[in-house]
C-alpha positions as CSV (number, residue, x, y, z in Angstrom):
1,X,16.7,3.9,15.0
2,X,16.6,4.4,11.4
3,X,13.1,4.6,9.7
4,X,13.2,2.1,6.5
5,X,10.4,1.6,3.5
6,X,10.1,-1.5,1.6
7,X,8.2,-3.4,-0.6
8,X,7.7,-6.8,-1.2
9,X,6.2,-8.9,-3.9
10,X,3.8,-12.1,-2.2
11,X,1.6,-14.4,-2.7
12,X,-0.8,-15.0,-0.2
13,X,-4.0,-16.6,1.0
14,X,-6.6,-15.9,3.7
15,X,-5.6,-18.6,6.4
16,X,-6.3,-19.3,10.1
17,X,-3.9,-19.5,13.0
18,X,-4.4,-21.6,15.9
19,X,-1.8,-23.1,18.9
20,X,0.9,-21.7,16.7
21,X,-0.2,-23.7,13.7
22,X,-1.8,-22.4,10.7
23,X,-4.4,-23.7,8.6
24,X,-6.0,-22.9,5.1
25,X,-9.5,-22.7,4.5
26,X,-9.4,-26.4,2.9
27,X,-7.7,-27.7,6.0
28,X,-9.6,-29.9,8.9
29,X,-9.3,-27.4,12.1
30,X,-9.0,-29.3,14.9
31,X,-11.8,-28.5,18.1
32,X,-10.0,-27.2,20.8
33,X,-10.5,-23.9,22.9
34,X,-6.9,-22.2,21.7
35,X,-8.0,-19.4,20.4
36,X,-8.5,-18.7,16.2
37,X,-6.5,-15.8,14.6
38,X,-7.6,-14.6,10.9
39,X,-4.4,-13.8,8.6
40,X,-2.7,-15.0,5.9
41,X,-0.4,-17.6,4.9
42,X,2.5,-15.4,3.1
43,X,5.0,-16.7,0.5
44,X,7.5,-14.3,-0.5
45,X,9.6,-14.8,-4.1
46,X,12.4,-17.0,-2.4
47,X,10.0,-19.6,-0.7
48,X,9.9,-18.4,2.4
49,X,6.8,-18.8,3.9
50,X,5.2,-17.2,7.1
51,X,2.2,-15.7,9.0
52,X,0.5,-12.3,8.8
53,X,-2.1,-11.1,11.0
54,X,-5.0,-9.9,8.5
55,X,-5.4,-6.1,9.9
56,X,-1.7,-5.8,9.4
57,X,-1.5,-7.8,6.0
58,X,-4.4,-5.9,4.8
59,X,-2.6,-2.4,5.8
60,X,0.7,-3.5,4.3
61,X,-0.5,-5.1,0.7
62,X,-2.9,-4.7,-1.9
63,X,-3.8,-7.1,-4.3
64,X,-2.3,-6.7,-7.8
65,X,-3.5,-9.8,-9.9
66,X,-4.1,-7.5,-13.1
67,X,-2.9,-4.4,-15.1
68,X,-5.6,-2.5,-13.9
69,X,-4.8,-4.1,-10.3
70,X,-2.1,-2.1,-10.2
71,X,-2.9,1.1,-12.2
72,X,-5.3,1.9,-9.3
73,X,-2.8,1.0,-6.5
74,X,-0.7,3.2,-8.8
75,X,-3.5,6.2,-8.1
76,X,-3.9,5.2,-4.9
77,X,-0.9,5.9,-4.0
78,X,-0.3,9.1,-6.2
79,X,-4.0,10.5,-5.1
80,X,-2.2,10.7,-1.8
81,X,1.0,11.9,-2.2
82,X,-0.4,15.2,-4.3
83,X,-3.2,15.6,-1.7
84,X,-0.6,16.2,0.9
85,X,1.2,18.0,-1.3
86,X,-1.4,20.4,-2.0
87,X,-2.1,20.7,1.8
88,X,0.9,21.8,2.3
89,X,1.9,24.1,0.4
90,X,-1.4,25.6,0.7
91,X,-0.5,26.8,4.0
92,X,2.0,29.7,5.7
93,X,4.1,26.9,7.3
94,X,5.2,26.0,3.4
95,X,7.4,29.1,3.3
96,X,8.4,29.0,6.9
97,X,10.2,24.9,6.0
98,X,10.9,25.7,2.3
99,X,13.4,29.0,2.7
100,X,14.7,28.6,-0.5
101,X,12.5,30.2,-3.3
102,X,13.8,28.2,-6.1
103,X,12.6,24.8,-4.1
104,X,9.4,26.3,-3.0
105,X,9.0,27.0,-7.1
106,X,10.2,23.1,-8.3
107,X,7.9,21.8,-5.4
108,X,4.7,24.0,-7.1
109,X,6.0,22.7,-10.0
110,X,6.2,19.2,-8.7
111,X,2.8,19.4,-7.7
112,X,1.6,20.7,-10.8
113,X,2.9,17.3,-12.4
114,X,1.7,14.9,-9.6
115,X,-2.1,16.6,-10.7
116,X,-1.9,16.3,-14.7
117,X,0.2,12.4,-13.9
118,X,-3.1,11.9,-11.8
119,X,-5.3,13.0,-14.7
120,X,-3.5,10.9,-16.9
121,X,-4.0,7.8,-14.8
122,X,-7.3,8.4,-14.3
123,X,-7.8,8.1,-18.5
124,X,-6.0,5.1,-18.7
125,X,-8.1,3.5,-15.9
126,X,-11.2,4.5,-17.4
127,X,-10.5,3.5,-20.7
128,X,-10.1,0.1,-19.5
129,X,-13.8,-0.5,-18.5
């Protein structure tokens, strides 16, 4: 199988699932001994709606209600990404997978950028507070 990344734009709320139904927080939950699942009810930009266990929700999305929502899952992301950069090419096996100097020179380079783009988030962030 092919390994695929995507990403989705939702709406969502914490919700219950129970017998195969789910319920929001306002809802009456009926008294039974089916057992109760904690997720989210999910509605994705065409209407669709669905169910999302809360560890893998919670793994899968972040909330981005605001500008400054989603300059720090911007960082987030980007603190990340240049870490394992900087692991990497840190170490022997860097020149062992990247044979070709002139890559091994644009991905120093690369990382070089990732840190000052970093930096530059981290100003903009701060100069929101």
């Amino acid at each position: 199988m092919k390994k695929y990344i995507g990403t989705k734009l939702v709406q969502a709320t914490p919700a219950i699932r129970k017998g195969g139904k789910v319920y929001l927080p306002t809802d009456a939950i009926p008294r039974t001994m089916e057992q109760v699942e904690e997720g989210y009810k999910v509605v994705y930009e065409d209407g669709y709606e669905s169910w999302s266990p809360k560890d893998v929700f919670e793994k899968a999305y972040k909330v981005a209600e605001t500008f400054k929502d989603r300059l720090l899952i911007e960082r987030q992301d980007l603190a990340e990404r240049f870490s394992k950069l900087c692991a990497f090419v840190d170490t022997p096996k860097f020149k062992e997978v990247v044979k070709d100097e002139h890559q091994r020179d644009l991905l120093l380079q690369q990382r070089d950028y990732m840190g000052e783009y970093l930096n530059i988030l981290n100003q903009r962030i701060e100069a929101l507070v």
